[in-house]
VOBA-1610 file (N, C-alpha, C; in pm, whole numbers, padded with zeros to 5 digits, always signed):
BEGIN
Unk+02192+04170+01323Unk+02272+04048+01325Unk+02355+04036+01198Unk+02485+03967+01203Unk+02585+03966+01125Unk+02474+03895+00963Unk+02496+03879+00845Unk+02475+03744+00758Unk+02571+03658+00781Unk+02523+03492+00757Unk+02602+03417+00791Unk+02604+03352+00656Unk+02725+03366+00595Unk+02779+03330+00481Unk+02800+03160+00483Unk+02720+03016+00381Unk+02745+02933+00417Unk+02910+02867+00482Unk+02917+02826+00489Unk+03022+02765+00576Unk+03052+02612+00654Unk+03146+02548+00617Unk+03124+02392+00688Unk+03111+02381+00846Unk+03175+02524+00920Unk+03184+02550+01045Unk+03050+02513+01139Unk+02928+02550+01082Unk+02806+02575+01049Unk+02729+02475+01072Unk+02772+02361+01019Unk+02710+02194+01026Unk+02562+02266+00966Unk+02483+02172+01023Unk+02349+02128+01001Unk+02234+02287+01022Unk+02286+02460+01050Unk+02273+02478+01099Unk+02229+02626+01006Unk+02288+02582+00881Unk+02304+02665+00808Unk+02281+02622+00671Unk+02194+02588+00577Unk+02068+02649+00647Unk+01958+02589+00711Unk+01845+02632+00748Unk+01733+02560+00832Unk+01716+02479+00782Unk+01566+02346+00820Unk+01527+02238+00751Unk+01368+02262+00691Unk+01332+02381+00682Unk+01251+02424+00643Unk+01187+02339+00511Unk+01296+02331+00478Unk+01271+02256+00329Unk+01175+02118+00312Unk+01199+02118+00427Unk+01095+01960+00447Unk+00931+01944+00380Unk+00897+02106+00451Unk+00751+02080+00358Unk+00734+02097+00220Unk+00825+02159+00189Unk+00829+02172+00038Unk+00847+02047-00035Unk+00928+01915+00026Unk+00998+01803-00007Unk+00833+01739+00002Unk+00771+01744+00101Unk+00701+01670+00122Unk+00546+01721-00003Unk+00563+01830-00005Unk+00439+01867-00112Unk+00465+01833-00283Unk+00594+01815-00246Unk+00673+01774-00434Unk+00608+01694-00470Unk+00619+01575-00355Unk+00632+01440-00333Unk+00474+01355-00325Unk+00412+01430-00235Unk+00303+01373-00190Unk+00189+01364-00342Unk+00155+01431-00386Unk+00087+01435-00523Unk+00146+01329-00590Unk+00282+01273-00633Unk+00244+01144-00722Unk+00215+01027-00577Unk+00259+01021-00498Unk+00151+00915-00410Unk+00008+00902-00434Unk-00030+01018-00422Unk-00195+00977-00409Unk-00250+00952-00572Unk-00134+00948-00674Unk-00133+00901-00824Unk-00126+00755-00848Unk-00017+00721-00765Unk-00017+00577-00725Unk-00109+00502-00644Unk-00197+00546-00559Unk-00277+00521-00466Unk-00430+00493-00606Unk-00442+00593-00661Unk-00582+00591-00752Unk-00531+00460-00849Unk-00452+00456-00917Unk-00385+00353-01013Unk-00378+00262-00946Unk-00349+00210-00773Unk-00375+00090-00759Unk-00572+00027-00713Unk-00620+00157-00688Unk-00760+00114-00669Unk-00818+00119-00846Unk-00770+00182-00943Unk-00815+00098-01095Unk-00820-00022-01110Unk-00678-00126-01026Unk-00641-00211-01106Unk-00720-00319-00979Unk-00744-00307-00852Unk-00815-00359-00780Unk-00978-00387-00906Unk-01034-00286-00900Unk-01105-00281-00991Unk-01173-00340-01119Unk-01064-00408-01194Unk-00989-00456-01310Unk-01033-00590-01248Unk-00936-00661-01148Unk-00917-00756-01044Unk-01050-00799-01045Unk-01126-00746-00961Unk-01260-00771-00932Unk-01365-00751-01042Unk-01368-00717-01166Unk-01410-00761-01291Unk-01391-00884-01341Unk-01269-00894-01353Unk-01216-01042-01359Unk-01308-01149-01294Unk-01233-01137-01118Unk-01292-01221-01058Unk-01461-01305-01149Unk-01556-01167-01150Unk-01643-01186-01113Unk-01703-01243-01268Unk-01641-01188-01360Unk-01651-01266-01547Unk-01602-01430-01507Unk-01528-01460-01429Unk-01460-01632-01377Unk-01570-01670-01364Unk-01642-01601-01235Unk-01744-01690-01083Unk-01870-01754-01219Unk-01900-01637-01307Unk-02027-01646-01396Unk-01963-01750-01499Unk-01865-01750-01543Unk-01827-01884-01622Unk-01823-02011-01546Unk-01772-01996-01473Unk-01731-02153-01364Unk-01901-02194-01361Unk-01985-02064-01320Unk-02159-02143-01295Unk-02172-02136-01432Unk-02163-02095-01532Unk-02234-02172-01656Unk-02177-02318-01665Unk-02049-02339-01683Unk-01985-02435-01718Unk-02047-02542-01621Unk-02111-02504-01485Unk-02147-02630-01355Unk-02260-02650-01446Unk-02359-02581-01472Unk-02494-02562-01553Unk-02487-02670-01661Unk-02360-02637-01748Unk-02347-02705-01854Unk-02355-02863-01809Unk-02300-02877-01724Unk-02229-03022-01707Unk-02305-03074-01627Unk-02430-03019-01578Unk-02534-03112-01526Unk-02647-03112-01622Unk-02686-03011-01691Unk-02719-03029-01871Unk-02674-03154-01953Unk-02555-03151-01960Unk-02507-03261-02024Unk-02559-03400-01972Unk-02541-03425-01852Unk-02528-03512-01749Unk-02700-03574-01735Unk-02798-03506-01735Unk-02919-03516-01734Unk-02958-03570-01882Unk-02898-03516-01979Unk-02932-03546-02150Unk-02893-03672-02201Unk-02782-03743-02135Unk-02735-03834-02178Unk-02653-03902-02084Unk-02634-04042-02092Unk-02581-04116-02008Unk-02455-04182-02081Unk-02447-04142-02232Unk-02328-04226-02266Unk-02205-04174-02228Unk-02107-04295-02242Unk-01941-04248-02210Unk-01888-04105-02264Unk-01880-04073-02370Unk-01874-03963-02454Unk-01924-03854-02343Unk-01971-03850-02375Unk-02030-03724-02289Unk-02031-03697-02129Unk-02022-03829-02054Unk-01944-03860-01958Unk-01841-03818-01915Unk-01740-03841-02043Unk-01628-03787-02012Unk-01614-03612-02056Unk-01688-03561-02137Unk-01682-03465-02178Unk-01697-03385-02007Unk-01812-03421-01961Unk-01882-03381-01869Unk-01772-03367-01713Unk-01662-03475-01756Unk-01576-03481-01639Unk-01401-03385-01643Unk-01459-03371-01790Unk-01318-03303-01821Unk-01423-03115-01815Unk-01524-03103-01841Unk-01611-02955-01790Unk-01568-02951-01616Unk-01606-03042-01542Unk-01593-03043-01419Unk-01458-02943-01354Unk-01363-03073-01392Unk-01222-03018-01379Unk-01162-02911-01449Unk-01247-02842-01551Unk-01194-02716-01560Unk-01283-02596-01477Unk-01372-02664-01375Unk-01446-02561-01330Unk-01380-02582-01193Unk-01341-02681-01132Unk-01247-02652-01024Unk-01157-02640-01022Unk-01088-02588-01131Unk-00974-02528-01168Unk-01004-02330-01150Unk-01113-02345-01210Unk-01168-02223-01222Unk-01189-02137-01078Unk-01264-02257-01010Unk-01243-02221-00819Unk-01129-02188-00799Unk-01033-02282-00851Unk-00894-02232-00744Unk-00878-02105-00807Unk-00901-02052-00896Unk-00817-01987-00964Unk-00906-01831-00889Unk-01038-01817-00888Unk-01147-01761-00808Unk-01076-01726-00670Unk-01072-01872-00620Unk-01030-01845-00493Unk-00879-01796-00415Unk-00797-01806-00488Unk-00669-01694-00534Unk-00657-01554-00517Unk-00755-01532-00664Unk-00792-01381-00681Unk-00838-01332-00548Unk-00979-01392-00533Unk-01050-01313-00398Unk-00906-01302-00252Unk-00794-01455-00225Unk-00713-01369-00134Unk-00655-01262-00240Unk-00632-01257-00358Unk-00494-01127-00368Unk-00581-01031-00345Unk-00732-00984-00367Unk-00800-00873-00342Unk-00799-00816-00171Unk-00796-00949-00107Unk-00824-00918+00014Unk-00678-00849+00086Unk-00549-00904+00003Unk-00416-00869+00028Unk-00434-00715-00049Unk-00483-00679-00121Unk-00487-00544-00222Unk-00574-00474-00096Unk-00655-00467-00061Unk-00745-00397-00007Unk-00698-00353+00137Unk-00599-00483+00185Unk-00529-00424+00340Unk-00411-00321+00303Unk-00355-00364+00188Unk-00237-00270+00138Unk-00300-00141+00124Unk-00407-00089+00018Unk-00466+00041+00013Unk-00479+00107+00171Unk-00587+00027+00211Unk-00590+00055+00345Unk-00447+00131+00479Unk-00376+00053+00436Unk-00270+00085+00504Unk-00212+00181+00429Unk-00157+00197+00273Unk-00144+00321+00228Unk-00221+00454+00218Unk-00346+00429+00275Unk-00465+00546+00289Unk-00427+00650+00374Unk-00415+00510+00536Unk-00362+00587+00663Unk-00208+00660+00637Unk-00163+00608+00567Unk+00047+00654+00583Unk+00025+00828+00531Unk-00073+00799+00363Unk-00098+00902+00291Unk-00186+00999+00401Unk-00301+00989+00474Unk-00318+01068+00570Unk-00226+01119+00677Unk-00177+01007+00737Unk-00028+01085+00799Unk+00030+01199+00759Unk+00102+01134+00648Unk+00206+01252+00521Unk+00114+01406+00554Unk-00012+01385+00508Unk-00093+01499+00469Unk-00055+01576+00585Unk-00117+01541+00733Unk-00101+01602+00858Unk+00046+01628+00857Unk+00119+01580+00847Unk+00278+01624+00870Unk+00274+01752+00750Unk+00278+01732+00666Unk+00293+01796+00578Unk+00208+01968+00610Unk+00091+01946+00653Unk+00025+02089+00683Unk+00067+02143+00805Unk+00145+02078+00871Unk+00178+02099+01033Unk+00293+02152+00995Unk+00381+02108+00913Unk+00527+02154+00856Unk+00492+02302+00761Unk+00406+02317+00736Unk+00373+02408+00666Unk+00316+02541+00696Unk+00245+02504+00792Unk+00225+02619+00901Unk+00336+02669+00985Unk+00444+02620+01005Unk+00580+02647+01094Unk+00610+02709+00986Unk+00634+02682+00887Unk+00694+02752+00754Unk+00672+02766+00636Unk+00550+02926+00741Unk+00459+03041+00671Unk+00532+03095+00612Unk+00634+03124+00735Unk+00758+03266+00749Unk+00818+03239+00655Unk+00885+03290+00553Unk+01028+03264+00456Unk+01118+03215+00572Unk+01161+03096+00516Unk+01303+03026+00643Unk+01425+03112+00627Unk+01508+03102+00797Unk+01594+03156+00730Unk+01711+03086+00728Unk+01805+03153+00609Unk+01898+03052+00600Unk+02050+03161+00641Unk+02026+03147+00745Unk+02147+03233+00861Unk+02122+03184+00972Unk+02259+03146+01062Unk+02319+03125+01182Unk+02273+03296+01245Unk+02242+03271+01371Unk+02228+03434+01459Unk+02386+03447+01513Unk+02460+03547+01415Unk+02600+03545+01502Unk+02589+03698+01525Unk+02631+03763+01676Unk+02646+03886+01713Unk+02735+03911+01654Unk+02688+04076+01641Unk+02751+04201+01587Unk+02860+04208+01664Unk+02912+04225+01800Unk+03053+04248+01854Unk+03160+04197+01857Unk+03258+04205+01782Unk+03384+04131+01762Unk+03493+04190+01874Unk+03626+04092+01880Unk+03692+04149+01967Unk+03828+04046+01942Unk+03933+04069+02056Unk+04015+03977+02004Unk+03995+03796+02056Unk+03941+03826+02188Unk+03859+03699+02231Unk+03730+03698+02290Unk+03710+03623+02370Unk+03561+03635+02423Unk+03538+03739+02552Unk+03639+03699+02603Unk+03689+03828+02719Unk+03651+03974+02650Unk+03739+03979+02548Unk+03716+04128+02487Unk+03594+04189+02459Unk+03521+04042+02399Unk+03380+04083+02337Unk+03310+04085+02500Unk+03334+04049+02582Unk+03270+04056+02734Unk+03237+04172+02757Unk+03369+04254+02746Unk+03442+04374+02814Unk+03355+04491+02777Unk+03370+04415+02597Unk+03264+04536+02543Unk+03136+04539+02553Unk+03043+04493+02633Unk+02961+04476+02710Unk+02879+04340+02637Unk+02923+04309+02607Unk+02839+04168+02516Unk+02732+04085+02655Unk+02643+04009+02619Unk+02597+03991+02777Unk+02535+03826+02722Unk+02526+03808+02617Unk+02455+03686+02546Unk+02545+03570+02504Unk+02580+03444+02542Unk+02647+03391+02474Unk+02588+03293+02326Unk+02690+03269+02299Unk+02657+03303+02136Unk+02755+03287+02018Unk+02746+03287+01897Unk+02813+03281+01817Unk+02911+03467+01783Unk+03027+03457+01792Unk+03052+03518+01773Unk+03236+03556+01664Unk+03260+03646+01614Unk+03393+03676+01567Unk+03468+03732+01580Unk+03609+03637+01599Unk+03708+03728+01753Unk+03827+03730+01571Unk+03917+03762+01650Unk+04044+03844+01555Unk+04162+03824+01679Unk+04207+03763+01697Unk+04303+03737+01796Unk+04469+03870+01697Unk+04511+03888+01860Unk+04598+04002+01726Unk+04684+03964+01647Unk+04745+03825+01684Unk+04860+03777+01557Unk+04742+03701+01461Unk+04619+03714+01459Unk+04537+03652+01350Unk+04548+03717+01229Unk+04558+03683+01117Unk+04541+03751+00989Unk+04429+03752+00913Unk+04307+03702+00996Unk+04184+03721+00939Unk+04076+03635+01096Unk+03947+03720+01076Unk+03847+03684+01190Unk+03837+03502+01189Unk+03743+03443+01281Unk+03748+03326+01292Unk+03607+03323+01379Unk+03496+03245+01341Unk+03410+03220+01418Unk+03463+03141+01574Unk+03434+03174+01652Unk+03395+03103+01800Unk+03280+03098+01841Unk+03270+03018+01940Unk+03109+03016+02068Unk+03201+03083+02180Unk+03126+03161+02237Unk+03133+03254+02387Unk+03056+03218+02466Unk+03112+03216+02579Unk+03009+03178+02686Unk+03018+03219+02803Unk+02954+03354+02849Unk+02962+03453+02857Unk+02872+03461+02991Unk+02894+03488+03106Unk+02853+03440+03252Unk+02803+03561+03331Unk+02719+03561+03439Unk+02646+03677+03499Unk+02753+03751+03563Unk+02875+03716+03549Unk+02992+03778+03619Unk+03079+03911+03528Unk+03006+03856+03392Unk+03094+03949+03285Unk+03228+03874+03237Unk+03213+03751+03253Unk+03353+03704+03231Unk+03332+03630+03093Unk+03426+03648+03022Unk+03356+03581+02836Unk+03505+03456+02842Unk+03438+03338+02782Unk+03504+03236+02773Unk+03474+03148+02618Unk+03621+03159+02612Unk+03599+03083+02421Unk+03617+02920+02468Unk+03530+02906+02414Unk+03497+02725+02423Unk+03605+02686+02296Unk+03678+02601+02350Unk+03802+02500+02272Unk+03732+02347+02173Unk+03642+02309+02302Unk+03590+02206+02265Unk+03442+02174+02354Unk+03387+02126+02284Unk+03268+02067+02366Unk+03217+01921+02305Unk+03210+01824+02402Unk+03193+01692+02416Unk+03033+01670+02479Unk+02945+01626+02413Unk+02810+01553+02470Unk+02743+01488+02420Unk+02708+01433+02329Unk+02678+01288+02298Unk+02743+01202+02173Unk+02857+01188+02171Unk+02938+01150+02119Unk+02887+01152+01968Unk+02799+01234+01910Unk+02806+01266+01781Unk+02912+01284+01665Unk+02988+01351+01702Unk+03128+01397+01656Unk+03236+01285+01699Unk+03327+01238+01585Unk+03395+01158+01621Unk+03497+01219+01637Unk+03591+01179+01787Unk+03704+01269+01834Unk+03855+01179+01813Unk+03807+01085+01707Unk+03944+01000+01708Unk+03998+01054+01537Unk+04047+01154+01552Unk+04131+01227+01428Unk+04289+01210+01453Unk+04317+01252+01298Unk+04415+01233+01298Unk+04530+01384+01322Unk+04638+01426+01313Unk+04749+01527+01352Unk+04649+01675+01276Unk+04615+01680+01119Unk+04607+01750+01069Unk+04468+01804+01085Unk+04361+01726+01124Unk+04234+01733+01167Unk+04239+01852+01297Unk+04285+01767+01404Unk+04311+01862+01525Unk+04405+02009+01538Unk+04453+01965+01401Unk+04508+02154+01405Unk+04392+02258+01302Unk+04351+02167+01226Unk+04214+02250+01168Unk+04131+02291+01206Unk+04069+02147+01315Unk+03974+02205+01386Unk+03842+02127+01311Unk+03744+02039+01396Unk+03657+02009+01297Unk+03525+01966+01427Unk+03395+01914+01400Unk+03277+01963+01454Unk+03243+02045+01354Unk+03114+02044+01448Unk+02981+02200+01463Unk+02953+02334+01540Unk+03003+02443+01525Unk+02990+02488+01586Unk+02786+02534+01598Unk+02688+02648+01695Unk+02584+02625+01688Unk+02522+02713+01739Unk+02469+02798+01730Unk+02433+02910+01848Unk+02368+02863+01975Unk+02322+02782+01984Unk+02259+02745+02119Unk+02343+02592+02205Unk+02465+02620+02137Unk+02589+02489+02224Unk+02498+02404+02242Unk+02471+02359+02125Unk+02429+02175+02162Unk+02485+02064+02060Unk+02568+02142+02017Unk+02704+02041+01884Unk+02835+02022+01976Unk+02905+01920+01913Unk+03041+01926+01948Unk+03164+01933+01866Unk+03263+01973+01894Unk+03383+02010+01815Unk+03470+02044+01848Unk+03612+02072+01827Unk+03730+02081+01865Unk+03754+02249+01758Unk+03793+02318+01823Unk+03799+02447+01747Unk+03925+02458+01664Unk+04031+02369+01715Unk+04142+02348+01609Unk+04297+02425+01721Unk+04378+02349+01701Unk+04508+02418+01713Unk+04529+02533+01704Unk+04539+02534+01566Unk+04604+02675+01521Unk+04517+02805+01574Unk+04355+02770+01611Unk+04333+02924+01658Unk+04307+02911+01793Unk+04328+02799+01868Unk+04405+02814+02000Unk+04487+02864+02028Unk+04595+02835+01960Unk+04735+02897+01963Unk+04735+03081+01937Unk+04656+03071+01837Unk+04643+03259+01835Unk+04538+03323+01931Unk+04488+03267+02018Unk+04410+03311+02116Unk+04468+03300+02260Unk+04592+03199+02277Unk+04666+03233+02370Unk+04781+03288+02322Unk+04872+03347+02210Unk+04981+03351+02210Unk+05004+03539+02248Unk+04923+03592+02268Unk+04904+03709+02276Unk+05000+03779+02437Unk+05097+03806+02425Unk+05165+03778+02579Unk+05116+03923+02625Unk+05033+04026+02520Unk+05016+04154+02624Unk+04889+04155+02658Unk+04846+04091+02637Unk+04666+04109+02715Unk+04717+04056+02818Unk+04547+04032+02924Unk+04537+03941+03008Unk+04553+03819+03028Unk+04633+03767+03136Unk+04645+03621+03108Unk+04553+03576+03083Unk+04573+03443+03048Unk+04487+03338+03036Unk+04426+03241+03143Unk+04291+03217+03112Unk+04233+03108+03201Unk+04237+02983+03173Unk+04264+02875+03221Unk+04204+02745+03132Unk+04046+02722+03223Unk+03950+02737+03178Unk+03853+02668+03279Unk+03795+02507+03234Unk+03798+02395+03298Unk+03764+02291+03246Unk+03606+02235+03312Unk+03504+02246+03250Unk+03385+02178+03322Unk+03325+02016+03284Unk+03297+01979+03335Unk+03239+01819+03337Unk+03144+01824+03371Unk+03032+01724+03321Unk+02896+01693+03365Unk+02893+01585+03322Unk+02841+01481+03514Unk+02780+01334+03500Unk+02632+01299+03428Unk+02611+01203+03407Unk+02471+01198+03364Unk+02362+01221+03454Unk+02396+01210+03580Unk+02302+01310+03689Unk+02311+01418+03689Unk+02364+01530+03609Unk+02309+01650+03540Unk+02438+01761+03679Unk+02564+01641+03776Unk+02647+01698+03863Unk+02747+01757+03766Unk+02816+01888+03808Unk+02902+01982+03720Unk+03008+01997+03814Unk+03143+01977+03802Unk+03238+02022+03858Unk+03329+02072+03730Unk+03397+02174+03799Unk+03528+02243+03721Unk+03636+02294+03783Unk+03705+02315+03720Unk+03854+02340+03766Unk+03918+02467+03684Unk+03953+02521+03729Unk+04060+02640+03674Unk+04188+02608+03649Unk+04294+02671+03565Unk+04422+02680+03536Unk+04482+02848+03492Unk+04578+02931+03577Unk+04626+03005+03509Unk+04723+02988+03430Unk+04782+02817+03432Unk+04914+02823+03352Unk+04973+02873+03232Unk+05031+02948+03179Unk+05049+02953+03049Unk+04999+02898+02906Unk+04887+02907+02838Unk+04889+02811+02725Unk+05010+02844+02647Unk+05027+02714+02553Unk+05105+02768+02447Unk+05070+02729+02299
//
C-alpha cells in the first residue's frame, strides 16, 4: 500500500484515534490524586465535626453544673449565654454532618465515573496493542481515471491516484469500482449533511470535504480536477452516472453521455 503523507484531503482519517488511550492514561492518574485529597479532607471534616459534638456536650455538662450549683442571676445568665453557644454549636454540627453527607455522595459518584474511565481506558488499550497506524489504505494502481485504474484490473474500490493527462501532478480520488469492471470517480458524495455544501465560487473550484477509504464522508472533489478528468477528448467518453438514496435505503440512478466540460 501507497504511504499516506498527512494531508487536509484526509479529514479525520489520517491519522487514527488511537491516541485516546494514551490521553486517557496521562490523565487518569491525577484523578485518582484528586479523588485521595478529597477523602483527606472528608477526613479533616469529620475530625472537626466530632472535636464540636465533644465540646457542645461539655459545654451542656457545664451549664447544668452551673445550674445545679447556684441559683443566682449571674450565673443564670452565664448559664444562658453557655446554652446559646451550644446551639449554635448544633447548628453548626448539623451543617457539617449535611456537607459530609454531600462529600460522601460526590466521592461516591466520582468512584463510579473513575471506574468507568478505568474500563474505557483498558478496553481502549487492548484495541491499541498494535502500534496505530497513521496512514489512509490508498492502492498502489494509478491511472488517468478510475476507468483506467479499472482497466488495469483494479477490482476494490477505494482510495486511489489518477493523473488525468492535461494534469501536472497526481490528485487523490475515491473509485468505485463495480462487478462489471466499470471504475467510476465520485465528484461528490452527500449523506448526512456533515459537510457544509453552501460555499462560496473559490471553495467549489478547490474542492473541499473528506475524502475516506470506506465512502462514508462527504465532499465535493473540486472544479478544477473535474475539469481535467473530463477534458481529455481522446479517451473514452464520458459517463455522468447520478445515484440517489431515500431514507428507505430505495436507489435510483440515471446516466448521461453528454459531454462534460
Amino acid at each position: 500500500m501507497a504511504i499516506c503523507n498527512p494531508n487536509n484531503a484526509f479529514g479525520k482519517y489520517c491519522p487514527t484515534t488511537c491516541g485516546v488511550a494514551e490521553y486517557l492514561s496521562k490523565y487518569h492518574s491525577d484523578a485518582d490524586t484528586d479523588l485521595e485529597s478529597m477523602l483527606r479532607d472528608l477526613e479533616i471534616i469529620s475530625n472537626w465535626t466530632q472535636g464540636a459534638e465533644q465540646t457542645a456536650e461539655f459545654m451542656k455538662d457545664s451549664v447544668t453544673l452551673a445550674q445545679k450549683s447556684s441559683t443566682s442571676d449571674m450565673y443564670y445568665k452565664k448559664s444562658s449565654n453557655m446554652l446559646d453557644d451550644v446551639t449554635r454549636f448544633q447548628l453548626t454540627i448539623f451543617q457539617q454532618e449535611q456537607d459530609i453527607i454531600k462529600l460522601q455522595h460526590l466521592i461516591s459518584s466520582n468512584e463510579e465515573k473513575m471506574a468507568n474511565l478505568k474500563r474505557l481506558a483498558m478496553v481502549l488499550q487492548e484495541k491499541c496493542d498494535k502500534p496505530c497506524k497513521d496512514e489512509v489504505e490508498i492502492q498502489t494502481i494509478t491511472g488517468k481515471d478510475c476507468q483506467d485504474i479499472a482497466n488495469k484490473g483494479a477490482i476494490i474500490s477505494g482510495l486511489y491516484f489518477v493523473k488525468p493527462a492535461l494534469a501536472t501532478e497526481q490528485f487523490l480520488v475515491y473509485c468505485e469500482i463495480d462487478s462489471f469492471g466499470r471504475g467510476f470517480t465520485v465528484i461528490q458524495r452527500r449523506r448526512d449533511g456533515s459537510v457544509d455544501f453552501g460555499k462560496d465560487w473559490i471553495q467549489y473550484k478547490e474542492g473541499f470535504g473528506y475524502l475516506s477509504p470506506d465512502d462514508t464522508t462527504e465532499f465535493w472533489l473540486g472544479n478544477e480536477k473535474i475539469h481535467l478528468l473530463t477534458a481529455d477528448t481522446s479517451s473514452i467518453p464520458n459517463v455522468l452516472r447520478i445515484e440517489l438514496i431515500d431514507w428507505a435505503g430505495n436507489k435510483k440512478c440515471a446516466h448521461s453521455n453528454s459531454k462534460i466540460i
